[in-house]
N, C-alpha and C positions, 0 to 999 in steps of 0.2 A: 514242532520240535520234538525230539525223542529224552524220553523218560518213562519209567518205570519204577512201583516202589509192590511191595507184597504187601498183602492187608495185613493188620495189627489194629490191635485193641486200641490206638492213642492217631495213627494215622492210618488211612487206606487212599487207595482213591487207583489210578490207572491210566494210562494217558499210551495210545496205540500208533504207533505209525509201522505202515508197512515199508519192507524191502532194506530198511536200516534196523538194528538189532541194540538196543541201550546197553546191554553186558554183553557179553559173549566169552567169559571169564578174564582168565589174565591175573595180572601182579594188581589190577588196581578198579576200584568201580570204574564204568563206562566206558573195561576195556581200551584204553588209549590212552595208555602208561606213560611212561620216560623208559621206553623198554630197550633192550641193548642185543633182543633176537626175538623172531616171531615168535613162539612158543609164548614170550611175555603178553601176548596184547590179544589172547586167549585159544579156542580151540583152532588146530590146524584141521581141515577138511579136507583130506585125501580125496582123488576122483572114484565119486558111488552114485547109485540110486539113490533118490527120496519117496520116488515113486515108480511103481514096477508093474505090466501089466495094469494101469490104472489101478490100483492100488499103492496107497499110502504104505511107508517101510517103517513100521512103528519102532524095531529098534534103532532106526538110525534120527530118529525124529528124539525117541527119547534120551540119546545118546548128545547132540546137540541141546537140547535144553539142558541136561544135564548139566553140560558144561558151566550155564550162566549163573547167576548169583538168584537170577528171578526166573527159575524151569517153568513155574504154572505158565508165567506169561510170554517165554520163548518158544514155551509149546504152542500156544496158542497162536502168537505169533506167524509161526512154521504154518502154523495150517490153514492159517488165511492165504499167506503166500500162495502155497499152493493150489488153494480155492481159487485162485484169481487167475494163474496159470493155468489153471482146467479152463474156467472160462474163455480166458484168452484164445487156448488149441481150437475149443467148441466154434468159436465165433469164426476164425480164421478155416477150420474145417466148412463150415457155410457158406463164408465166402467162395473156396474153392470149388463146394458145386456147385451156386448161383453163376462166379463169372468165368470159370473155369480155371485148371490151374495153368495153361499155357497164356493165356490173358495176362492171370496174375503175375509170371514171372516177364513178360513184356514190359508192362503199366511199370514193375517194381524197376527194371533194367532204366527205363524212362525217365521213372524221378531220379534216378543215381545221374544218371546225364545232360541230368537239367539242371541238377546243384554245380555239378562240374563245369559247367557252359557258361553259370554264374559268374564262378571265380574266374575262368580266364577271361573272360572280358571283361573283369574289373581289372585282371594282371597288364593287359593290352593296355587301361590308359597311364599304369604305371608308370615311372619313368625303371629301366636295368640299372642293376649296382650290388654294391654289398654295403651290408651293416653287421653291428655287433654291438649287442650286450651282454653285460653281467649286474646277477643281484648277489647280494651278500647276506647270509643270516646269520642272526646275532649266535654267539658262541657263549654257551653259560657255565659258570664256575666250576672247576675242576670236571668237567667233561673232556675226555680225552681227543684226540683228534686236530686235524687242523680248523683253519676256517671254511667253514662252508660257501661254497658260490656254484650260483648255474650260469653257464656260462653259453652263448649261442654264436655264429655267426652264420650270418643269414646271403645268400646270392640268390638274385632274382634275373630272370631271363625272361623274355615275351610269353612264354610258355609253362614256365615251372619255377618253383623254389626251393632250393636244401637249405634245409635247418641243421646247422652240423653243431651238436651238444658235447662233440668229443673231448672238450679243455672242460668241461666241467668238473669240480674236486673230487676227492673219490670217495667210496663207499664211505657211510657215515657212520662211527660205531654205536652209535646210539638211534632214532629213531625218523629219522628225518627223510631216511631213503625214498625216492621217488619209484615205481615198477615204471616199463613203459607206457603201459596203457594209459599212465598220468598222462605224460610228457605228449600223447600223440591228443589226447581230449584236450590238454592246454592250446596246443597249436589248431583246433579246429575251433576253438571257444574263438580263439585273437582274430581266426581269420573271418569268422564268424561276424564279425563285430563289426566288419567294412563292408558286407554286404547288403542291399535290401531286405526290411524286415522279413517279407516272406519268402527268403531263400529254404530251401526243405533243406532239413539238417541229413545228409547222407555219406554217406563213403564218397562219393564224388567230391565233393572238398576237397579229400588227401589225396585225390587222383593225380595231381600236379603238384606232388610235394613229395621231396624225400628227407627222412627225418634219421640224420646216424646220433646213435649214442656209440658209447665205450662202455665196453664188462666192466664189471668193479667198482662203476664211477655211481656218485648219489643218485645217478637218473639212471641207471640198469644194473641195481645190486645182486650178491650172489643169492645165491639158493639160503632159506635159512635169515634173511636181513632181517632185522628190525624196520616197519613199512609205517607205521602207525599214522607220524607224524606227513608221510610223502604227499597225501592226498589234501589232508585238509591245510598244509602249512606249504610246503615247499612247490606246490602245484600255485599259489599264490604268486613264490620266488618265479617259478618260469614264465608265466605270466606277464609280470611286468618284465621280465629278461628280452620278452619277445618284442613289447612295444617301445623300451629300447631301440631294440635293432631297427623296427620300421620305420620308428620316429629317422633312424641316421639314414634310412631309403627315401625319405621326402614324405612318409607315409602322415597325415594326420590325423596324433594320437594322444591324447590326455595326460596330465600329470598323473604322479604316483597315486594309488589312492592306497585305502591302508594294509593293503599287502600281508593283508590276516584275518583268521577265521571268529580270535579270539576266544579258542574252544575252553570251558569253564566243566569240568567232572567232579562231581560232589556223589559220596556214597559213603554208605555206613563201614567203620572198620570192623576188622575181622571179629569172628564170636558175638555181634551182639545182637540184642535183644531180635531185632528183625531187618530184613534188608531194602533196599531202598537205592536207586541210583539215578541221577540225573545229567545229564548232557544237552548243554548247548553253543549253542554262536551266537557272539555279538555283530549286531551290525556297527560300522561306524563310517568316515568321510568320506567319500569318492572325489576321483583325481581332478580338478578341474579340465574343461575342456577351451578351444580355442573361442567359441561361440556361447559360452553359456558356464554357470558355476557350478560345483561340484555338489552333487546332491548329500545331504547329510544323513546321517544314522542311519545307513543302508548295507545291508551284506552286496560286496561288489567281487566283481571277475566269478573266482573257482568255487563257488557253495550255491546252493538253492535254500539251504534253509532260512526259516522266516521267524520274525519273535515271538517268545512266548508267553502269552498273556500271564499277568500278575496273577490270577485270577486260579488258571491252572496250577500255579508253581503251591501258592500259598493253601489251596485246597488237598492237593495232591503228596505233598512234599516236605520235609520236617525246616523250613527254611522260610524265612520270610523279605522281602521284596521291602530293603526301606527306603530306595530311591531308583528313581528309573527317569534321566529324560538326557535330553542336548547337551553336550561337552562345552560348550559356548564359547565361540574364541579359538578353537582349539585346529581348525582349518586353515590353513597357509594362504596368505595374503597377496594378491594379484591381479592383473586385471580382472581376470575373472577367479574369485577365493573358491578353495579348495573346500569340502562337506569337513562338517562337525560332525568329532565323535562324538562317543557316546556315555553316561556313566550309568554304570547298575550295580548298588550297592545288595548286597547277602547278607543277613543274619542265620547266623547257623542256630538252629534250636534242638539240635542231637548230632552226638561226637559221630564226628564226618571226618574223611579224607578226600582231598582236595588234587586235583592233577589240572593244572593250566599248560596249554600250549598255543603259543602267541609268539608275536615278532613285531618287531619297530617298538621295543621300548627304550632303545639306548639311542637312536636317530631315527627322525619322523620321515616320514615318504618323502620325496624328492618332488618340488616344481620344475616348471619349466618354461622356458623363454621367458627368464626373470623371476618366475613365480619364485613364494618364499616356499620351503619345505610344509608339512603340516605339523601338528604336535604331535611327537613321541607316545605312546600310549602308557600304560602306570597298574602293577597288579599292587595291591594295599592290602595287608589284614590291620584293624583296626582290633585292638585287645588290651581293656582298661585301659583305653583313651586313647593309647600309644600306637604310633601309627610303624609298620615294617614293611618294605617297599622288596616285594621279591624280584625274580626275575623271569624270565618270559619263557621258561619253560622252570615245571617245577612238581612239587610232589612232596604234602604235608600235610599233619593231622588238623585238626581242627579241633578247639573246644565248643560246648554250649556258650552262647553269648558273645563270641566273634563274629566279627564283620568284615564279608569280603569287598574291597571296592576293586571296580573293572572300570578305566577311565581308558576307549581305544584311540587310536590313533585317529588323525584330524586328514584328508586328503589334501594334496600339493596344489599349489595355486599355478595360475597359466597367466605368462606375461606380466610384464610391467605394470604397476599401478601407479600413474604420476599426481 
């Protein structure tokens, strides 16, 4: 999990992951605001060098840490990145004169046509047809705009598929915008999923699929959107959008699971003492399937991130961990029951600002063939006893001695339980 805090006299500590960056400036710590245009969700990177001539571009290196709330460790950051891309060229330049580079481009041509070969003989024992779904994200308080939904309809033929996202709502003026690159990684994840485990993840996947968006629309914003939310949140929405539609192809495909990242952003406000920023995801229920129950407290579908130990947070971090385990009950009832979220209770022990964005707290994930829905999920600050139930996307200060609870969504149960 990514986090970052600067040393100080009362807390230190450090906590490194490459290739994702915990600030990167912006309106709010962790970078991933409730932002209303990119500019908000921090530095914009025009196309440059970082390295030139195998050399490092030290102003532009300092120029990006700059930006973040923690430069010592965006610097540093930066430079491992890069250490690791040298490596990579190095290794890859050996490769090409150990096996040659006309081999290489052969072998590489090869697995592209061997993932491809995959899917269409799984297309083959398909049955042809169309399907179509929509997901709906929840709409929070005086946010302008209409309702959000991604919207697909899917046609399959012996040979190919178009995923036509064109009915999908349009631009979102807030944060929710999907770029393409989500939408085309969502549809390689789903297709993904019906494969044998050791299919190679390659561009031959989408060799037999054509994927139309609409300008303007949540799934291909203008120049200048607000993106923040598209990746970890609305990449969720297409997701199940997708297995919607295949479930309506005859496709066998899971109940809802909870269709959220559950991202939690804690960082010190402005001017104080010293900075400090944390981000993470919660895991929580997975959809039940037709053979088998929906695994519990798990990041499912569009994230890779994993939990982060108590252990780091409370060493690292001016916050403490007062509960952490199984939602219980909170999984939709079926023949085979949907995963239990999850609950992770915050103590804040230094005035923090807070950024949640999250989905399914007004309606739980969706069963199916009977299955009951799952539970709704629940953001809480708890403050002199008194509990205030926000809403799923949000942005607000924090005292010392507040308590955040994060109770996420339970996955959909599959089929009838008699």
């Amino acid at each position: 999990m990514d986090m970052s805090i600067r040393r100080s006299s009362r807390f230190s500590g450090r906590w490194l992951r490459l290739s994702y960056h915990s600030d990167v400036g912006g309106i709010a710590p962790g970078s991933l605001p409730l932002s209303s245009r990119l500019e908000d969700e921090g530095i914009v990177i025009p196309p440059m060098l970082v390295v030139s001539g195998g050399k490092v571009v030290d102003n532009v290196v300092e120029r990006l840490a700059d930006a973040s709330r923690q430069p010592d460790e965006r610097r540093g950051d930066l430079l491992a990145q890069i250490s690791s891309g040298m490596v990579g060229l190095k290794r890859l330049d050996e490769l090409a004169r150990n096996r040659g580079l006309d081999r290489i481009k052969r072998e590489s041509s090869g697995l592209i046509e061997h993932s491809e070969r995959i899917l269409l003989s799984f297309l083959e024992k398909q049955a042809n047809g169309t399907g179509s779904g929509i997901t709906f994200m929840e709409a929070i308080p005086d946010e302008p705009g209409a309702e959000i939904h991604c919207r697909v309809t899917l046609t399959h033929n012996p040979t190919h598929l178009v995923f036509n996202f064109t009915n999908s709502s349009d631009q979102h003026p807030g944060c929710l915008n999907a770029v393409p690159s989500i939408v085309n990684s969502a549809v390689l994840y789903t297709l993904r999923l019906f494969l044998p485990p050791d299919t190679p993840i390659t561009s031959g996947l989408l060799n037999p699929v054509t994927i139309k968006l609409r300008e303007g629309s949540v799934l291909n914003p203008g120049k200048g959107a607000a993106v923040a939310g598209g990746n970890v949140e609305t990449s969720q929405a297409i997701t199940e959008t997708l297995l919607i539609a295949l479930g309506e192809l005859g496709w066998d495909v899971p109940a809802s699971s909870q269709g959220t990242m559950n991202n939690i952003l804690l960082g010190n406000l402005p001017d104080s003492e010293f900075s400090y920023s944390f981000y993470e995801t919660i895991g929580g229920g997975a959809g039940a399937c037709s053979d088998r129950p929906g695994a519990a407290g798990i990041q499912t579908h569009m994230t890779n991130t994993r939990n982060t130990p108590v252990e780091a947070i409370e060493r690292t971090m001016p916050l403490r961990i007062r509960s952490y385990g199984f939602r219980t009950g909170s999984g939709g009832s079926g023949k085979m029951p949907g995963g239990d979220g999850i609950i992770r209770e915050f103590e804040i022990l230094y005035p923090t600002r807070l950024t949640i964005l999250s989905h399914h707290r007004i309606k739980g994930p969706d069963g199916i063939a009977g299955g009951n829905p799952g539970a709704p999920g629940r953001n809480i600050i708890i403050r002199d006893g008194l509990e205030t139930e926000l809403p799923s996307r949000v942005m607000i200060d924090l005292q010392i001695g507040d308590i955040l609870r994060i109770e996420t969504p339970g996955g959909g149960g599959y089929g009838v339980r008699y």
